[in-house]
Each structure stands twice: as C-alpha cells, then as structure tokens.
C-alpha positions in Angstrom: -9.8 7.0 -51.4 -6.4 8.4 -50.3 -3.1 7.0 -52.6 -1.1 4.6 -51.2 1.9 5.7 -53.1 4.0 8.6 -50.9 5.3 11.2 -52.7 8.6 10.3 -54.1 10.8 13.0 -51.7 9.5 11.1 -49.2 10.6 7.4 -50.3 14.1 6.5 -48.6 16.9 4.8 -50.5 16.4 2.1 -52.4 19.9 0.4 -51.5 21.4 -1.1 -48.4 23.9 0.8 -46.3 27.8 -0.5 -46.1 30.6 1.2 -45.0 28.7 4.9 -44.6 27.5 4.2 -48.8 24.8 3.4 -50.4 25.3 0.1 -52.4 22.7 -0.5 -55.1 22.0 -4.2 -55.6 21.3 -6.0 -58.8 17.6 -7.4 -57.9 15.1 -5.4 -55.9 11.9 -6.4 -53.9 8.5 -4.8 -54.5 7.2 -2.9 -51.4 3.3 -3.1 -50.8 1.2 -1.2 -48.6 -1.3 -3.1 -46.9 -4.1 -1.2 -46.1 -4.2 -1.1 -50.2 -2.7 -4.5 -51.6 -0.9 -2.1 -53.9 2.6 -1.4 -54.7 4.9 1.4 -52.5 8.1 1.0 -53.4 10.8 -1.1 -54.2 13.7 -1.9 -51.6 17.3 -3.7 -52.4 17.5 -7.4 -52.3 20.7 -8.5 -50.6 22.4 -11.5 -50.6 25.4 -13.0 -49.2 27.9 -10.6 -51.1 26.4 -7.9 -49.5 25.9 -9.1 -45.9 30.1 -10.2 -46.5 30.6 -6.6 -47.3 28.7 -5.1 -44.5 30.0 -7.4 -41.8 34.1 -6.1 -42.7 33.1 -3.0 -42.9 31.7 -3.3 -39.2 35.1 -4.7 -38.5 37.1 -2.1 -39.9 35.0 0.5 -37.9 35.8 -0.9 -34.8 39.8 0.0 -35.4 38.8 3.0 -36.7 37.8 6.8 -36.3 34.5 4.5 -33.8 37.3 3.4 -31.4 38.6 6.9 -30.1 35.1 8.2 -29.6 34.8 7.9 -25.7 31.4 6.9 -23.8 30.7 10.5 -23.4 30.7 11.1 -26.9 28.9 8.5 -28.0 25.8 9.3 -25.7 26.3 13.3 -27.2 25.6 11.5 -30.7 23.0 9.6 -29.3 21.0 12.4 -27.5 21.4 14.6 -31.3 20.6 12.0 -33.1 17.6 11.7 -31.5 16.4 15.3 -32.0 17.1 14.7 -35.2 14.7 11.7 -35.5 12.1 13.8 -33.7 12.1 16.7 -36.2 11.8 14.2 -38.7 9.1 12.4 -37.5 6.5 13.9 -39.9 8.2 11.9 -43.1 9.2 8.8 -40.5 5.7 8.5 -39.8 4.5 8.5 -43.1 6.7 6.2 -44.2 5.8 3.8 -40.9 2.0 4.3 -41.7 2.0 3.4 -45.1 4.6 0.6 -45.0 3.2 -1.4 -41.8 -0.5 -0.2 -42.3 -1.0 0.7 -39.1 -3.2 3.9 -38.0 -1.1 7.3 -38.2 -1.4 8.2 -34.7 -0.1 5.0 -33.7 2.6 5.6 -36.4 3.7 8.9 -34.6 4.0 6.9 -31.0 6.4 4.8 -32.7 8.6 7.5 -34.4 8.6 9.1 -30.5 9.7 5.9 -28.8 12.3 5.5 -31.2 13.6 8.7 -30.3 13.0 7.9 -26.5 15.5 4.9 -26.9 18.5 6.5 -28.1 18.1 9.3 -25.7 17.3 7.2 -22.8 20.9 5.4 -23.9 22.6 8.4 -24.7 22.0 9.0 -21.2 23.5 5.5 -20.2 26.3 5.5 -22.2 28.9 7.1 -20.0 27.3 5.3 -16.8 28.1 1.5 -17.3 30.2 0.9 -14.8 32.5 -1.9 -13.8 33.1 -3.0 -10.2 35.8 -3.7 -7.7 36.3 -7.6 -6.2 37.4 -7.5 -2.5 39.9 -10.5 -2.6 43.4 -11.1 -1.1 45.4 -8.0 -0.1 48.0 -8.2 -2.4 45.6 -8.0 -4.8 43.4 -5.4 -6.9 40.5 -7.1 -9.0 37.8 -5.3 -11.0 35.6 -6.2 -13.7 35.5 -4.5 -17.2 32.1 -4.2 -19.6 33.3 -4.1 -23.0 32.1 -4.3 -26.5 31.6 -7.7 -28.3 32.7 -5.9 -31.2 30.1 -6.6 -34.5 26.8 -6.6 -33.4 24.2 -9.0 -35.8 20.5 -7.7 -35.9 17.4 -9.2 -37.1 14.5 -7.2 -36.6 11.1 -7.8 -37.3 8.1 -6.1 -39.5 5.7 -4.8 -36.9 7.7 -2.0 -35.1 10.1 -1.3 -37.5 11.1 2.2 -35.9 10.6 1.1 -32.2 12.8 -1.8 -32.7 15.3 0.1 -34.3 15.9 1.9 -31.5 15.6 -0.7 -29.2 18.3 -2.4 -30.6 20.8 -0.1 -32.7 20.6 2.7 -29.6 22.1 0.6 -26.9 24.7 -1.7 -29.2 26.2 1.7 -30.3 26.0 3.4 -27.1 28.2 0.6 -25.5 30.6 0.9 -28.7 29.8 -1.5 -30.4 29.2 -1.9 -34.6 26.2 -2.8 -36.2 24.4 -4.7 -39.0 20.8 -4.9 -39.1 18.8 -6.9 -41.7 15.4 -5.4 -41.6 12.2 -7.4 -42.6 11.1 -7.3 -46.3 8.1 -6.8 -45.5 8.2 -3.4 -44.1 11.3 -1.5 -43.7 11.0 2.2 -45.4 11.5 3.6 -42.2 14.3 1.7 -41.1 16.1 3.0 -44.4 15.1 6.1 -43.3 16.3 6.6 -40.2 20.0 4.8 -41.3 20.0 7.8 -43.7 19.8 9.9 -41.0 22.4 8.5 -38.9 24.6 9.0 -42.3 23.8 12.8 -41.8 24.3 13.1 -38.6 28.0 11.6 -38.9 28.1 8.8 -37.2 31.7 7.5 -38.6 31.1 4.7 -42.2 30.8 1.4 -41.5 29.6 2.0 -37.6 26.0 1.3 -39.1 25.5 -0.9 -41.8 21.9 -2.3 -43.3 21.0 -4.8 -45.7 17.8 -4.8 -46.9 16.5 -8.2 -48.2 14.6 -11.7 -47.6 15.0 -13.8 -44.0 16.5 -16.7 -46.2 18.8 -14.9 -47.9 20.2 -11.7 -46.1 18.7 -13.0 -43.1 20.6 -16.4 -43.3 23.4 -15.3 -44.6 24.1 -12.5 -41.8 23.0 -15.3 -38.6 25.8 -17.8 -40.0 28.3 -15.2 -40.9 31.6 -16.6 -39.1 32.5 -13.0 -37.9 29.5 -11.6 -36.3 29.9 -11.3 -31.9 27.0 -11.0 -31.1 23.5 -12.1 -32.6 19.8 -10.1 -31.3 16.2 -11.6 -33.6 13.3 -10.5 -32.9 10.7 -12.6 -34.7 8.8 -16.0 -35.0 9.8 -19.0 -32.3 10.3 -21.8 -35.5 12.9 -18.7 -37.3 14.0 -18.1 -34.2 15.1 -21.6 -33.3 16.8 -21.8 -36.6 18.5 -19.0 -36.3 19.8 -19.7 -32.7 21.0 -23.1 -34.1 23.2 -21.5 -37.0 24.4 -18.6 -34.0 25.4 -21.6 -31.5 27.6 -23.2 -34.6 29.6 -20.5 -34.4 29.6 -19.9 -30.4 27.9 -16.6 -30.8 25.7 -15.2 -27.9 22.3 -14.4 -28.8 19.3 -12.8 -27.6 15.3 -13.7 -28.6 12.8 -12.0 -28.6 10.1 -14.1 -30.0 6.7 -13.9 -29.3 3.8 -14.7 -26.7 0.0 -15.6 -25.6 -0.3 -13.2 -23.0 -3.1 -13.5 -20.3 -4.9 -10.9 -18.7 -6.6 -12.0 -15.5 -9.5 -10.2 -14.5 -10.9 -10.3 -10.5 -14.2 -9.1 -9.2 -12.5 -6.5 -7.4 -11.2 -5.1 -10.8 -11.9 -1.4 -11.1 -13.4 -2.2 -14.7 -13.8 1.5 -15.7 -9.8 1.4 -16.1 -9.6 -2.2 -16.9 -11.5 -2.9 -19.8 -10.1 0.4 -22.4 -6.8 -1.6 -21.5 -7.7 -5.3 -22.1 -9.3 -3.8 -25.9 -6.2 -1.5 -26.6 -4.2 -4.5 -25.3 -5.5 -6.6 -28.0 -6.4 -4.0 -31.1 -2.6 -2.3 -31.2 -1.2 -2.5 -34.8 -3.9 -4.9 -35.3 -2.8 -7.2 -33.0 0.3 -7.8 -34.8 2.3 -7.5 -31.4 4.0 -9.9 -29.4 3.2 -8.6 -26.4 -0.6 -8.4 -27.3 -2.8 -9.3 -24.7 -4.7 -12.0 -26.6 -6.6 -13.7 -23.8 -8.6 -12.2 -21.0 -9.4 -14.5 -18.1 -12.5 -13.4 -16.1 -13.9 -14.6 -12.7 -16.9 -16.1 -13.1 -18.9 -13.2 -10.6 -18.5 -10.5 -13.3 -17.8 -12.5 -16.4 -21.5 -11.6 -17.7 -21.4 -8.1 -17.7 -17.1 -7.7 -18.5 -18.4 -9.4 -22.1 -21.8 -7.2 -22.1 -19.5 -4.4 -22.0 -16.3 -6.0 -24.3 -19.7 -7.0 -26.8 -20.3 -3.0 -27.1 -16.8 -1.8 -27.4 -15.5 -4.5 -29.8 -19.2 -3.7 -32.1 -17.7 0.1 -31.9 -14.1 -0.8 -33.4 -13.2 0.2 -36.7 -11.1 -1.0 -39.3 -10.0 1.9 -42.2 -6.5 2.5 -44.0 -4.0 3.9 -41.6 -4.5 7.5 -43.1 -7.9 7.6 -41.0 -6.5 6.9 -38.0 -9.4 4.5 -37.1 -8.9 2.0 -34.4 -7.6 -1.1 -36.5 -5.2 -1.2 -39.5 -4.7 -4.2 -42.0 -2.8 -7.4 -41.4 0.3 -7.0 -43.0 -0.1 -9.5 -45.8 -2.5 -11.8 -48.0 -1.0 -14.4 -46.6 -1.2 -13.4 -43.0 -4.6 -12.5 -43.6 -5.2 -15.7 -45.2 -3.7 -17.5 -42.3 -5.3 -15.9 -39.7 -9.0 -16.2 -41.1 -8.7 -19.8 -41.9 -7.5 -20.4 -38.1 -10.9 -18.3 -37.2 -12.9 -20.8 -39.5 -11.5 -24.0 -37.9 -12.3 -22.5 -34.0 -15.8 -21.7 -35.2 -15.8 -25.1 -36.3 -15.0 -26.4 -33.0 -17.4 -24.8 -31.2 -15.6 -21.5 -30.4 -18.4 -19.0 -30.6 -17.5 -15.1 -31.9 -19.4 -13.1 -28.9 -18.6 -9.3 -31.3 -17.0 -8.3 -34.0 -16.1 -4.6 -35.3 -16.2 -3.4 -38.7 -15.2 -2.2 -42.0 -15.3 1.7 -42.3 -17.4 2.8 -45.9 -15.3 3.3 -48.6 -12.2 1.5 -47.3 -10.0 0.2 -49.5 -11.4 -3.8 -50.3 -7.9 -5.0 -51.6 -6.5 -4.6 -48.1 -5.8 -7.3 -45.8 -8.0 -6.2 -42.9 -9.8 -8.7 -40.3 -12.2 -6.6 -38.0 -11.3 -7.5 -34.4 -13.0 -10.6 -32.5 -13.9 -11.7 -29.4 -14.0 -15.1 -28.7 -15.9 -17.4 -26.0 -16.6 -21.0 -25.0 -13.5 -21.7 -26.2 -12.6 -25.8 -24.9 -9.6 -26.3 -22.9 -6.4 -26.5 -24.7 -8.0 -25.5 -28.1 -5.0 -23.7 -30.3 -6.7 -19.6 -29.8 -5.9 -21.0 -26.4 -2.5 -22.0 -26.9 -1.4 -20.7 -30.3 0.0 -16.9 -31.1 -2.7 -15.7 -33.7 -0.9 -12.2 -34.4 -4.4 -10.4 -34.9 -7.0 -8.3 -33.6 -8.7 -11.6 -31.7 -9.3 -12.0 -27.8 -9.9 -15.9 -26.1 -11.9 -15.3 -23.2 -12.0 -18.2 -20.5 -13.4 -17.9 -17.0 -11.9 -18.6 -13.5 -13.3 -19.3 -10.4 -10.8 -18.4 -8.1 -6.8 -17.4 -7.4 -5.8 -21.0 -8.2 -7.2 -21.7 -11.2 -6.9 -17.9 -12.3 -3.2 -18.7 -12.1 -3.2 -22.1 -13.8 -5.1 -21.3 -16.6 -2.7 -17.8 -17.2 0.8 -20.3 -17.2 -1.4 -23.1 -19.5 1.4 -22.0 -22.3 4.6 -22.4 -23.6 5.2 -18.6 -23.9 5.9 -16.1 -21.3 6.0 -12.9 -22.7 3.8 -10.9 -20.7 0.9 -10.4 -18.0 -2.1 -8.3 -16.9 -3.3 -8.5 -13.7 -6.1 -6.9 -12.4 -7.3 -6.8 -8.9 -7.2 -4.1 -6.0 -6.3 -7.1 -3.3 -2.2 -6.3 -2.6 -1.1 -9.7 -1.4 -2.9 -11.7 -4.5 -1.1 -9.2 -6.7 2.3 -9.7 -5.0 1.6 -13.4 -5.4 0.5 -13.2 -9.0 3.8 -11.9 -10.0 5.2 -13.9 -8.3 3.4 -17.0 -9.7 3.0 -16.4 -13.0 5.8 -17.4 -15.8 6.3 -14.5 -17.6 9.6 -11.7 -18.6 6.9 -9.2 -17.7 3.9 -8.7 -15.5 1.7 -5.7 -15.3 -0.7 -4.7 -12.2 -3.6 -2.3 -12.7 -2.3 -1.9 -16.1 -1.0 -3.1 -19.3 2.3 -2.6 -20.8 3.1 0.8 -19.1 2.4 3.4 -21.7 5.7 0.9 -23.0 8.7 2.4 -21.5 11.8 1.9 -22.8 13.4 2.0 -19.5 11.7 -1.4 -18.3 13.8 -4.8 -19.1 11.9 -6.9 -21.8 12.5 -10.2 -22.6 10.5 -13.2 -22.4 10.8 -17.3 -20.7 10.0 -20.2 -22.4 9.1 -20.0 -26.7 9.1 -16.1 -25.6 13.2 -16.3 -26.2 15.6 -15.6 -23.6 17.8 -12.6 -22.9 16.4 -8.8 -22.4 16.2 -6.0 -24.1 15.5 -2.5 -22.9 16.3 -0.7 -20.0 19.7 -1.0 -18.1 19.9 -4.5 -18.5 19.4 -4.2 -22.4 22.2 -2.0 -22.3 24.1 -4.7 -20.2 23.4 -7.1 -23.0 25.7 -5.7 -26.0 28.3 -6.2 -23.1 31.0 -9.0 -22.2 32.6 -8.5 -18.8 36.2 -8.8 -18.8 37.6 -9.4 -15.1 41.0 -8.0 -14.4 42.9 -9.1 -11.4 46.6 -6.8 -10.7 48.7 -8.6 -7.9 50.8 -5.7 -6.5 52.6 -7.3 -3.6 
C-alpha cells in the first residue's frame, strides 16, 4: 500500500503568512490524509492575535510599495505567477491529492484551473473600466471601480487550489489586499501556493494566511472590525453566521454556499453524451462538490433503461486512495463519513431503495473514509436525499412525466446552485432556463469542462453574489461616481 506521508521537501510551511513572514504559532493542528485515516502533517493554529496581525499588515500594504503598482502591473504578476504555479504543479498536486483524498488526475485539473484563474485575471486587470454619465451640459460625470481595500476570505476544504484562485486572483488583480483563512481540514496546498506568491515578490503584507479552526481564525477574521470586504465559501448554517457577524459591521459579502442540483433528463436526450455526464456530475471528488449534480430527474418513457444503463456504470465505479487514480476518492473525514452513511441508513429505512452501488478496489487502505457511490430510487416526495445536500458520491432519481412537472420537481428546493438540462427540443430549453431557479444552468452538458470565465454564484441557501468571470472580478469592486461641474 502506497505511504500517505509525502516526503518532507514536499510538505509546505507549517506557519501562517503575515506581512510577507512566516509566523510560527504556539499550538499546531494534526493534518490527516483521508484515503488513509493517518497523520500528514501538522499545520499552525491561529487565533485572534494572529488574524489581528494579518489584517494590519493588509492595511499597511495598501499605503505601501501595493499602491504604486498600476493595473498593468498587477495583471504582469498575475500572468507569471501563474507560470509559476503551473511548473509547480507536480508538488501542488501532490500535496492536493494527499490532503483532500481525491484521485491524482483530478488533483492535476485543479492545480491547472488554479493557474487558469490568475491568468484569465491577469488578463482583466487593466480592462475594468469605468463609464461616462450623459447628464446636464455643464457637467462631466463618470463612474470609478475601486478597491474596497482588505479583502476577508474564507475558503472551503474541497477545492482548496481552485478556490484559491478563484478568489485571491481577482481581489488582487483589482488592487486589493488579502487574508485568507483556509479550512483545517485540508489546506497544504493553499500554504503552498502563498509560498509561492512570497517568491515570486508580490510586495509583504499584500497576501496574508492564517491557518487554523472556523471558530477561531475563522471567527475571529469574519468579525474583525477592519476587514472591507468579506467572500465564504462553505456550509449555508456557517454561512448564515458568518454573514450575521459581516452585517454587524456593515461589510459586503459574498456566499457561496452550497446546492441540490437537478439534472432533468427528456426522451429526446442524446443519452450516449448524457449519461458519462450525469455519473461524472455526481462522482467528482467524491461528490464533495457544491455544484454536484445530486439528482437526476428522468421522463418516465426512458426512465427503465437510463437506470439499466446508470445500474452498469455505477456497479463499474471504483473507490481506491487518490494515488490510483480510480474513479472515487474518500470522504474527507470520520465524521463526514459517519454522517453521510447514517443519512443512507435512515432513506433505506424509509423506503428509499439503492438501485447500484460501486466498490472498494483490493487492497485499499480500510482506515479510510470511503462510501462507494449510490444510486438511489423510489425515493417519496419531499424525503431529505430529495431536499438535503448529502456532500457524497449519492444520486436521487425521481421521474417526470412531462415539461411541467419536470420543472416543478427541479425548483422543489431551497438551493439554486446549478442545472442540467438535457433535451434536443430548442424552445423547451430556452424555457427551462428560463424557468428554473438556479445562478447556473447547463444545456447538453454539465458544468462546462468548469470555466473560470463563466459567473458563479447561486439564489436562495446557494448564497448570493458571484464569483468568476467578469462579474467576479466586478465583485472585489465599489464604484465611486464622480460628477465635475465645469460651467
């Protein structure tokens, strides 16, 4: 069996980032790799000292050598820092694949999106533009995007890399300072890749990071009276608290924070492309994705063969340590495990009947916290796999008989995250995404191949605000409006 432990040239610091240092801390928190149950490293436990210390130091960057670098320059450090994450991606991805769990080509395609982002904003930063107001004619009245100035970022355990970039790449390349708590659970890459910024110059104190738990570093930095602006990406119930501390001290925010996505299925469906999707839509990093989609809604005049076919592919899926680039990794945690197989127990309980399930590959490790992937059927209406986000490798199918229903059943939730809709009929797919309540909706696809260039955001318990894209880059922006009376 392959060693969870990397070798120790590859570990990154075990410290949190302030002011372009590393700052040891006097408590550390034990790193485990999933796939294993075992210990990988060690990481530094902040607390509200250290989240203090960070947040000046993003203050004093903002006044210093950060404020005379121009848009143009910024996007120039951008573009090398992401050739530099790229030629590291080897040691990133190890480091991604042994921390989250998740299978190392999977791994890899988050090292290169990470990349992608600070590219695709390098390329943005010089081209966020203001506008002028026609108004009276002694007048002159434009509009400025500027900064909010210290930029507060929570950021989650199950795209550590990806959401790194998502975030980090557009607050700096609209000038803006940063600190970013990452998860406890899973963050070795995150350390990584601020080391790298540290090498590639970006000017001390323009990117801090303190490592440490949600209640501590994580509440500390959310309540911190000198923090602009405020981006989570997480849980709805942290979420809501953590909007509620933000809004005590009148600082925008934006949520990312989960979803129950639908894909909707129509007998005009060119299941050959379809079905690969709806599996991959619902397997990715075990399912441990907000934008998973976790139910499949099928009309009734192919719903017997789409689940003789999902009944062979989901008996084919494989579950192995992330090494083996199998098709499933392990749940990040006991307890997520835990929580996640006792939610399975009470459905089958109920009624809900498991139609396939994959399995474990020989010889994989038994301490690790893997569920093989499920599909689930004759599932009641309103039963929580219906309603409730399960973050794992477990699809709810429900039938439809036509358009109507098809569209009721995909908006019977409180998130709005995503959609898949499959169908080759153009008007019901203009309506569809149209109709259904969602940040996102896919046709004849799902997720496209995720491109970083596509607003992302979600309505409802799926948060508010969006990330990604021009408008994520509009979103670490306050608009100033100038108005010159010349006579």
């Amino acid at each position: 069996m392959p060693s969870p432990i990397l070798p120790l040239d590859t570990l990154p610091p075990v410290a949190a980032l302030i002011g372009g240092r590393w700052v040891e801390t006097p408590q550390k928190l034990a790193v485990e790799a999933p796939a294993y149950g075992a210990a990988l490293s060690h990481i530094a436990r902040c607390q509200s000292a250290e989240v203090d210390a960070a947040v000046c130091a993003a203050h004093q960057a903002l006044v210093g050598e950060w404020f005379d670098w121009t848009a143009r320059r910024r996007g120039e450090w951008l573009a090398a820092f992401a050739v530099a994450v790229e030629a590291d991606q080897g040691r990133l991805a190890a480091l991604e694949c042994a921390d989250t769990g998740k299978p190392m080509n999977q791994a890899r395609s988050d090292i290169a999106a990470c990349a992608r982002y600070f590219r695709f904003y390098a390329g943005g930063a010089d081209k966020l533009h203001g506008e002028t107001i026609p108004f009276e004619h002694d007048f002159t009245v434009m509009t400025l995007r500027e900064p909010y100035g210290v930029c507060a970022q929570i950021i989650p355990w199950n795209y550590p890399a990806q959401i790194f970039g998502r975030c980090v790449a557009a607050a700096l390349a609209t000038g803006n300072t940063v600190v970013l708590k990452p998860a406890e659970q899973a963050c070795l890459s995150v350390l990584r890749l601020a080391e790298l910024a540290v090498e590639q110059g970006l000017p001390p104190g323009v990117l801090n990071v303190v490592p440490g738990l949600g209640s501590e570093a994580g509440a500390a930095l959310a309540a911190h009276p000198d923090i602009d602006h405020l981006s989570f990406t997480g849980s709805p119930e942290t979420g809501t608290r953590v909007a509620q501390v933000a809004a005590e001290q009148h600082v925008p925010t934006t949520m990312e924070l989960g979803g129950k996505s639908p894909q909707l299925l129509f007998d005009d469906a060119d299941l050959d492309v379809a079905l690969p999707a709806v599996v991959r839509g619902i397997i990715q990093n075990a399912g441990q994705t907000c934008s998973a989609g976790s139910r499949l809604l099928v009309q009734e005049e192919i719903a017997e063969r789409v689940l003789r076919e999902l009944t062979t592919r989901f008996e084919a899926l494989c579950c192995d340590v992330g090494e083996a680039d199998a098709d499933c990794g392990p749940l990040i945690s006991a307890a997520q495990k835990s929580r996640l197989e006792e939610r399975l127990a009470e459905a089958q309980d109920s009624g809900v009947r498991v139609l396939a399930r994959g399995y474990m590959a020989e010889g994989a490790s038994t301490r690790g916290h893997f569920v093989v992937p499920q599909l689930l059927t004759e599932i009641p209406d309103g039963h929580p796999v219906l309603r409730e986000e399960l973050f794992g490798p477990v699809l709810a199918v429900q039938r439809f008989s036509d358009e109507a229903e098809a569209l009721c059943l995909a908006n019977d939730t409180d998130f709005g995250l995503c959609a898949g809709v499959w169908t080759q009929n153009g008007g019901r797919q203009l309506r569809l995404a149209r109709g259904i309540c969602s940040g996102q909706v896919f046709i004849n696809n799902y997720g496209a191949a995720g491109g970083v260039e596509l607003p992302f955001g979600g309505v409802g318990r799926s948060g508010h605000g969006r990330e990604k894209g021009f408008e994520g880059l509009r979103s670490y922006t306050r608009l100033k409006t100038v108005a010159l009376h010349h006579g």
